[in-house]
MIDRENTOR-397767 format. One record per residue: x, y, z of N, C-alpha, C in turn. Coordinates in steps of 0.02 Angstrom, whole numbers, padded with zeros to 5 digits, always signed. Example, Ala and Ser with C-alpha at 12.3 -4.5 7.8 and 13.67 -1.06 7.14 Angstrom:
% MIDRENTOR-397767
+00660-00284+00390+00615-00225+00390+00660-00165+00390/+00642-00112+00354+00684-00053+00357+00645+00002+00394/
***
This chain:
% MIDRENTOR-397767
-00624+01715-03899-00656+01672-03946-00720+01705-03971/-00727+01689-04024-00808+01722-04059-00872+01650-04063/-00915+01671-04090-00946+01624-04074-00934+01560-04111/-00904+01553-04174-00894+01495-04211-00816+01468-04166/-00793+01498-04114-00739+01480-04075-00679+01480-04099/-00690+01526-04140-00593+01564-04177-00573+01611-04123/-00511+01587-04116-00463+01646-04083-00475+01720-04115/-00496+01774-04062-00504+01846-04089-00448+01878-04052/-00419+01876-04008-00366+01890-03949-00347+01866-03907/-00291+01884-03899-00260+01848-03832-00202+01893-03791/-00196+01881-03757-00141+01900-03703-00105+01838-03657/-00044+01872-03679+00004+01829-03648+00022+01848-03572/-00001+01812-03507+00003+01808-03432+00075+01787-03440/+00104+01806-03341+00141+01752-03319+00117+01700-03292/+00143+01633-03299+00103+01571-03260+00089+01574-03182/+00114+01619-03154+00090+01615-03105+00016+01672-03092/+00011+01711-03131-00042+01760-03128-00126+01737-03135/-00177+01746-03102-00237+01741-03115-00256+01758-03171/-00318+01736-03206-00323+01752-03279-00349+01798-03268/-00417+01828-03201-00425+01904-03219-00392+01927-03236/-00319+01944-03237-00299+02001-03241-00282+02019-03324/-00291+01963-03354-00317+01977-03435-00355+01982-03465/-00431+01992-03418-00497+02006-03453-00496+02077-03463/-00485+02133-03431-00506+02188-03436-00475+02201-03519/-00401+02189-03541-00358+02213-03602-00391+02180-03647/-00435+02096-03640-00473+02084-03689-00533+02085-03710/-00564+02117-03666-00622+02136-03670-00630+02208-03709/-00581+02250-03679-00571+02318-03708-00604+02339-03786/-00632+02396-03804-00637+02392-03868-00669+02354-03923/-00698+02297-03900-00719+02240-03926-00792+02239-03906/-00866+02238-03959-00944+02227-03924-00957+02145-03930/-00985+02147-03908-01022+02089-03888-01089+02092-03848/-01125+02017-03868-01174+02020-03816-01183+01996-03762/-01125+01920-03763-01137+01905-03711-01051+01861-03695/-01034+01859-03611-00970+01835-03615-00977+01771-03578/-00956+01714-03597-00940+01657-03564-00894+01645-03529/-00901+01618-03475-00849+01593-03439-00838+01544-03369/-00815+01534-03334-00790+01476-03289-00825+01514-03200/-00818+01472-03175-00830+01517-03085-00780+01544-03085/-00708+01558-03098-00656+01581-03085-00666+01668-03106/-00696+01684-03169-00742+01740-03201-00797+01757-03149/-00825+01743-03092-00862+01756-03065-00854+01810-03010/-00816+01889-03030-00803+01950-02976-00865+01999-02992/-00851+02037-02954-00908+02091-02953-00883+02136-03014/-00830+02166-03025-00821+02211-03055-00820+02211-03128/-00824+02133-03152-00834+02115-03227-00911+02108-03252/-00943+02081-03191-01003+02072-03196-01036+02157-03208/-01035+02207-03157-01028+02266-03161-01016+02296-03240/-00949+02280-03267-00942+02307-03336-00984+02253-03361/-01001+02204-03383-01064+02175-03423-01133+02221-03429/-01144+02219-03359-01197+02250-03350-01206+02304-03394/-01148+02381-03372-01151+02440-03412-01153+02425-03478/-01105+02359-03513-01121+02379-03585-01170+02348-03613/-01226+02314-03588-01276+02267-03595-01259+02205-03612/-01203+02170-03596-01200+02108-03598-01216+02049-03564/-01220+02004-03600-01247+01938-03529-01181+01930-03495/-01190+01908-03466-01126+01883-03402-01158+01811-03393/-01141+01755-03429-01156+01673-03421-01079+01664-03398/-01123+01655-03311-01051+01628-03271-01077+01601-03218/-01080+01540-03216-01103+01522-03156-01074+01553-03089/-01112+01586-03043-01092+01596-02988-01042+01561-02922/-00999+01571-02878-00948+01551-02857-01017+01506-02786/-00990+01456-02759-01032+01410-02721-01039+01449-02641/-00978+01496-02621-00973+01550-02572-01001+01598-02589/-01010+01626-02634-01048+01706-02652-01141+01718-02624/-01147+01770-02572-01189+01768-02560-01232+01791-02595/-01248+01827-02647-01310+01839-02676-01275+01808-02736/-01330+01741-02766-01340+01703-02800-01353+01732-02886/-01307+01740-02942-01332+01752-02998-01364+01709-03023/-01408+01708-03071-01437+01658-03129-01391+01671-03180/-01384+01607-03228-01364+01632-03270-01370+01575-03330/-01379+01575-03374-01421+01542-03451-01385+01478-03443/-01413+01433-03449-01375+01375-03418-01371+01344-03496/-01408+01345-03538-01375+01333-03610-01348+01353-03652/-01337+01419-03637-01292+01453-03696-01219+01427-03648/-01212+01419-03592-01149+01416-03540-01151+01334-03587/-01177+01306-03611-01137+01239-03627-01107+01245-03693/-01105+01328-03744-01058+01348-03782-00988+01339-03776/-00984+01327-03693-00913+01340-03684-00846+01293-03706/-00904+01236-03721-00858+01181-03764-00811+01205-03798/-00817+01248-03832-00794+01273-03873-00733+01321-03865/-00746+01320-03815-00660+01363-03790-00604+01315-03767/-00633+01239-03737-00599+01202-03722-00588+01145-03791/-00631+01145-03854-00598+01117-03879-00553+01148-03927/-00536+01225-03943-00493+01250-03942-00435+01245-03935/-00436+01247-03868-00359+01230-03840-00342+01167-03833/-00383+01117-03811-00360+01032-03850-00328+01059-03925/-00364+01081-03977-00334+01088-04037-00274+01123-04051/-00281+01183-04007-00176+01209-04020-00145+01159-03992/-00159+01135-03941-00097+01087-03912-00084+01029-03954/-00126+01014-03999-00086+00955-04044-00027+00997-04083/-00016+01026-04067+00051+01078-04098+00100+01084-04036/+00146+01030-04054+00189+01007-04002+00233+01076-03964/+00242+01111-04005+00302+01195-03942+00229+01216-03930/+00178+01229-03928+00117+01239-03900+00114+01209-03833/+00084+01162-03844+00079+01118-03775+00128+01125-03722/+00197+01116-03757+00260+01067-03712+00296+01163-03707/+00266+01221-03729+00312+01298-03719+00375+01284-03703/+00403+01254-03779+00452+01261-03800+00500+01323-03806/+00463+01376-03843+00489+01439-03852+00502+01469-03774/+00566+01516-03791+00580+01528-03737+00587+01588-03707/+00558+01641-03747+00532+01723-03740+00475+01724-03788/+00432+01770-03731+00367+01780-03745+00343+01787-03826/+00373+01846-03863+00391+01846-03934+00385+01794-03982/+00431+01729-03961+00434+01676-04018+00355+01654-04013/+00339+01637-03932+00292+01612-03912+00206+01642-03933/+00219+01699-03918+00163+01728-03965+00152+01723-04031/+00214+01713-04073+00230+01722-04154+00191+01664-04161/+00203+01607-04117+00193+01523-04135+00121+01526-04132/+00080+01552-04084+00016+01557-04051-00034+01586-04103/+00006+01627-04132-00033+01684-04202-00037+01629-04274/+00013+01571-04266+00030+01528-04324-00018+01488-04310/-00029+01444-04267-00057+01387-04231-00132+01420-04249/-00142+01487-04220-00215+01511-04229-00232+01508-04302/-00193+01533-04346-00209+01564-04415-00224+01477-04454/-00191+01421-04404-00201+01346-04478-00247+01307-04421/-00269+01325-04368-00329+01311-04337-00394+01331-04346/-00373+01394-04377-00451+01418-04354-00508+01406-04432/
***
């Protein structure tokens, strides 16, 4: 998402997979200054690449993690904006209910849904 909260990329997971494992391909290639995100976003090694490319890392820290980050506690209430997002594709019923039934259609629909959403 960018900052007015348009879809800029995405990657398609399996449902059973953690979402790290789609930050690194969307992050790739792409500047920014700063990345939002959930405690689930909260590893060393993303925080790490923030760091190198000078970005903020607004992620609240995990409640187990022993050394404690700070992190901008009002720009982190941007994040509305990713969740009302996805409230908004899902009023697009094969959205919500993943209807489609290879990845392909499903992405095609996701690129449609994005392009009369955004």
């Amino acid at each position: 998402m960018d900052a007015l909260g348009c879809l800029v990329r995405f990657v398609l997971l399996p449902g059973q997979r953690h979402d790290m494992v789609g930050v690194e391909p969307l992050i790739r290639n792409v500047c920014f200054d700063a990345l939002l995100g959930d405690k689930a976003f909260d590893v060393d090694w993303l925080r790490a690449e923030l760091n190198q490319r000078g970005a903020s890392a607004v992620i609240p820290p995990k409640a187990n993690r022993k050394q404690q980050f700070a992190y901008d506690r009002d720009m982190y209430r941007w994040r509305h904006l990713i969740e009302n997002y996805f409230a908004k594709i899902k009023e697009f019923r094969g959205i919500a209910t993943r209807y489609d039934k290879t990845d392909t259609s499903f992405r095609a629909n996701l690129n449609l849904v994005a392009c009369l959403s955004g």
